[in-house]
C-alpha positions in Angstrom: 0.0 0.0 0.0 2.7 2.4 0.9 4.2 1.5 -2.5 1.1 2.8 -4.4 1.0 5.9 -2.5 4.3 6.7 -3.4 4.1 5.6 -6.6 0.5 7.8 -7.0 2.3 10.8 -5.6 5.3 10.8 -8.0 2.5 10.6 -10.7 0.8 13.8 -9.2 3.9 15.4 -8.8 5.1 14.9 -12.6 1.4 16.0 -13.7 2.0 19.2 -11.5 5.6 19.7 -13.3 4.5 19.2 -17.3 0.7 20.3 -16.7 1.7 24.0 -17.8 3.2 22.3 -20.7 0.3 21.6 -22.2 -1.5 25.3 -22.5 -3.5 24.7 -24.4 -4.9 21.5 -23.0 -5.2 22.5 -19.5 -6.3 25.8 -20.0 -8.8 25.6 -22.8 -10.7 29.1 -22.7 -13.0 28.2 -25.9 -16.9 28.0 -25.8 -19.5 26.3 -28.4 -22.5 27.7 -29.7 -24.5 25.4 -32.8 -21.7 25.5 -35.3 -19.7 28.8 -33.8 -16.5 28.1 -31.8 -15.9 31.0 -29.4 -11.9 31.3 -28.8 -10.6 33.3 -26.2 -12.5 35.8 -24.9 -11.1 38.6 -23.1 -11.2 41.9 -22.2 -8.8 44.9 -21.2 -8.6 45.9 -17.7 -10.1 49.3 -17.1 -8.1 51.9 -15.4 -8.9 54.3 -12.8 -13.1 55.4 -13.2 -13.5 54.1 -16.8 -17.7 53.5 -16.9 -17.2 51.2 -20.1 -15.2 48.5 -21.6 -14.8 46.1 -24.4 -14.7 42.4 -25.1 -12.8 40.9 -27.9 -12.9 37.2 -29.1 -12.2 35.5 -32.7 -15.6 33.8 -33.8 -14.9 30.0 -35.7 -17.6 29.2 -37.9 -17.3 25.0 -38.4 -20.8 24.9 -40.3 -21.6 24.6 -43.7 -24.0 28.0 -43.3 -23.2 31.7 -42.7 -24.0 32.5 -39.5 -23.9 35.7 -37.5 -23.6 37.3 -34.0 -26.3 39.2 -33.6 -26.1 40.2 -29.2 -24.6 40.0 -26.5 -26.1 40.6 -22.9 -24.3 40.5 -19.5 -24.8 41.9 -16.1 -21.5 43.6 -15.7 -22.4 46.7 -17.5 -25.8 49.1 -17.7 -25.5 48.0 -21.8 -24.1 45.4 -23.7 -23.9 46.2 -27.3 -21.8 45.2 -31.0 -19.9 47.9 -32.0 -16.9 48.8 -34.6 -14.5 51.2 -35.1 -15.2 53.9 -38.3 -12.1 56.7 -39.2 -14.2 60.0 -40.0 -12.1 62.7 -41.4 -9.1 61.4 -39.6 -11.1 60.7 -36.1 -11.4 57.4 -35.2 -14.7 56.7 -33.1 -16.9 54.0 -32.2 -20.2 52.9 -33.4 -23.0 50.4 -32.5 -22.5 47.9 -35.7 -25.4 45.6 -36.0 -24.3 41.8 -36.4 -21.4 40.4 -36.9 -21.3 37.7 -39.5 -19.3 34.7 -39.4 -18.6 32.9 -42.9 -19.5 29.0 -43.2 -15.7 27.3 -42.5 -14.2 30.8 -41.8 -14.2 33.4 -38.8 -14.7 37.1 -37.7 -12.3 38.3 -35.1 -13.6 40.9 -32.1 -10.6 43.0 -31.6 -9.2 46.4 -30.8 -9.4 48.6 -33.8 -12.3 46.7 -35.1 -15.5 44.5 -33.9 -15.7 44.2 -30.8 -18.5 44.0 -27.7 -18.7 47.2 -26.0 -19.8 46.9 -22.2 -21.4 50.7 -21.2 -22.2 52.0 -17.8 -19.9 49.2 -16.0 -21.0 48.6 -12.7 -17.3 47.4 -10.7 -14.2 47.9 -12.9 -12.5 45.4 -15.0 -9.8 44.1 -12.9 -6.9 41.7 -14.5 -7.0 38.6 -13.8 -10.6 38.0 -13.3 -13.0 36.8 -15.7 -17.2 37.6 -16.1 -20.1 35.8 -17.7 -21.6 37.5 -21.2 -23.6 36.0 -23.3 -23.9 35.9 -27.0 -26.5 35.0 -29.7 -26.1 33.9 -32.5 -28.4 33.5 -35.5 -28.5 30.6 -36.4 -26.3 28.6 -33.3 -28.4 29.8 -30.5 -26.7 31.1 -27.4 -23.7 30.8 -25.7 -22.1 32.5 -22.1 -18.8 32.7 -22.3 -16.2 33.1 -19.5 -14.4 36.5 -20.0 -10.7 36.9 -18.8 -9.7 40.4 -18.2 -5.7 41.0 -19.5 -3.7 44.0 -18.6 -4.8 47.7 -19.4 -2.0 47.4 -22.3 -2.9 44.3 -24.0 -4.1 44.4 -27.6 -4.8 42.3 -30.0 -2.4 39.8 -32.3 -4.2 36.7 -34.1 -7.3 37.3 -31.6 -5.0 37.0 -28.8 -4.2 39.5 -26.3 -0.7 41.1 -26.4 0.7 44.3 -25.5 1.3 47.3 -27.2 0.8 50.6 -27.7 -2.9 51.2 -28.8 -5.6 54.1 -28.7 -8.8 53.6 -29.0 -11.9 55.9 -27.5 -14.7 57.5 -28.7 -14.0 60.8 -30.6 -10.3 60.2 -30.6 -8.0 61.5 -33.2 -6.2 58.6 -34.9 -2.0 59.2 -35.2 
């Protein structure tokens, strides 16, 4: 018996050692909706009193069909809404964008400059490192709640994965 315990707790221990080897295995942050893979989702932290926020994700479409985001809902804000990101003689500003639509066998990717879910009249701030539930609707897939990370203030957007750099992004603000 002792054997097996010592035997079980070398096991444990290697598991503990190449676990974080295996990322992507062990820390799976994707969601399914119908056909729509949800990869991802996160959001930036908010700084200071900031009343709104975003969420970005990349949308995988594995059906034969279009399909298309058309909501989002969540308690963590006043509003939940689709937006974009339009330049207007040289001012970049934000704008509710009606659905988002996901090509069969291809994806649309929420991100900073672009798509995204805009989260107004937050009620606690975004703080990194934790994560809240939104939901999303899809046309044809149904609904899904997703499990929201929030990243750094910083982080922005590479391959629908959060990375730091140097991005603005705001309502009314002039573009560089």
């Amino acid at each position: 018996m002792i054997q097996f315990v010592k035997a079980a707790a070398r096991v444990a221990a290697l598991a503990v050692v190449t676990l974080p080897l295996f990322g992507g295995i062990a820390c799976a942050h994707e969601f399914k909706a119908g056909e729509i893979m949800v990869d991802h989702p996160w959001a930036r932290a908010t700084p200071g009193r900031a009343r709104n926020g975003a969420a970005f994700m990349t949308l995988k479409n594995h059906g034969s069909t279009d399909d298309r985001l058309v909501g989002a809902s969540g308690a963590v804000a006043d509003r939940v809404e689709l937006h974009t990101h339009i330049h207007e003689n040289g001012v970049m500003k934000m704008r509710p964008s009606g659905p988002v639509s996901i090509p069969a066998g291809g994806e649309a990717m929420l991100k900073p400059g672009s798509f995204h879910v805009m989260m107004i009249g937050l009620k606690a701030p975004l703080v990194e490192g934790e994560t809240f539930p939104l939901t999303l609707r899809f046309e044809k897939s149904g609904t899904v709640t997703v499990e929201v990370k929030v990243e750094s203030v910083g982080a922005g957007a590479g391959a629908g994965k959060p990375m730091n750099h140097d991005m603005k992004s705001g309502h009314g603000m002039k573009k560089n």
